[in-house]
C-alpha positions in Angstrom: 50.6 113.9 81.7 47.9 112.1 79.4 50.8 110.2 77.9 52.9 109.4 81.0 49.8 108.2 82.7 48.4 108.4 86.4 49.6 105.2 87.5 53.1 106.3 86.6 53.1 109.4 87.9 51.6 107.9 91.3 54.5 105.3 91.0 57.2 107.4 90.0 56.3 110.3 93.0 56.1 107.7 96.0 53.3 108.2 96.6 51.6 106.8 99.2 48.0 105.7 99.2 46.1 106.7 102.5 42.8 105.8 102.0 40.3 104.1 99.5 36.6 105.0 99.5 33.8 104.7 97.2 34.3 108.1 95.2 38.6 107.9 94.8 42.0 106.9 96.8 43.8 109.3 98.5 47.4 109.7 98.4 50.2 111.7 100.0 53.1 112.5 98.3 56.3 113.9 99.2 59.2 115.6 96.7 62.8 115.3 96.2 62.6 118.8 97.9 60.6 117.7 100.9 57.8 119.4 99.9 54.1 117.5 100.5 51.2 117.1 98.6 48.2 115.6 99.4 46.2 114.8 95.7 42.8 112.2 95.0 42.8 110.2 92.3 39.2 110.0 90.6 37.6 108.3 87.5 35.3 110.6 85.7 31.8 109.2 85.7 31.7 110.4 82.1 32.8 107.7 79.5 35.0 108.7 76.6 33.9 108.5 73.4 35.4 105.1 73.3 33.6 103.9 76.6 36.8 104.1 78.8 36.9 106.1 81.6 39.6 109.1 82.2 41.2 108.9 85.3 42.5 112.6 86.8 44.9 113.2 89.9 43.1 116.5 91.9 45.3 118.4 94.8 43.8 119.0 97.9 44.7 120.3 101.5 47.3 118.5 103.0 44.6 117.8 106.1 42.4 115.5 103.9 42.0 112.1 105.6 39.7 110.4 103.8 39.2 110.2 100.0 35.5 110.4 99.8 35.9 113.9 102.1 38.5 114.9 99.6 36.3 114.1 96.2 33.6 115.9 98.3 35.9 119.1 98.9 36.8 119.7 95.2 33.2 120.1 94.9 32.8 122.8 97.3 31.0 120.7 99.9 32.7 120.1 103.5 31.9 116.6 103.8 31.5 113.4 101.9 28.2 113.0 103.5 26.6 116.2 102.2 28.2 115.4 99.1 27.0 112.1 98.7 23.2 113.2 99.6 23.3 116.0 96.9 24.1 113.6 94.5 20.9 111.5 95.9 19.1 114.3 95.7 20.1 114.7 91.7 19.2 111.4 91.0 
């Protein structure tokens, strides 16, 4: 996947974006086989050694709306606000 890249992958599925927010977009994709996935595309906050940032494709549950509540999810918290006032809170 490294190699192939994101963007193709995105490209190559169909996917289809569904919504941008401020921590990833949101994309719902559906196989050859009609099966659907529903995945968030994030940047790590993290910079490679070379000062590029990795970008990573995460599932999550097919009910996801909004990207932000779906970045939030994969961190165990049920909604983009909590998540985004425990990072506050870290800072």
């Amino acid at each position: 996947m490294e190699r192939y890249g994101m963007e193709n992958y995105l490209r190559d599925s169909n996917a289809r974006k569904v919504n941008k927010g401020e921590l990833g977009t949101l994309y719902h994709i559906t196989y050859p086989d009609r099966t659907m996935a529903t995945v968030v595309q994030v940047t790590n906050s993290t910079p490679e050694k070379d000062g590029t940032f990795k970008k990573y494709v995460l599932q999550v549950p097919r009910q996801m709306t909004t990207a932000d509540d779906a970045v939030a999810w994969t961190f165990g918290f049920n909604s983009a606000e909590r998540y985004k006032n425990f990072l506050q809170q870290e800072t």
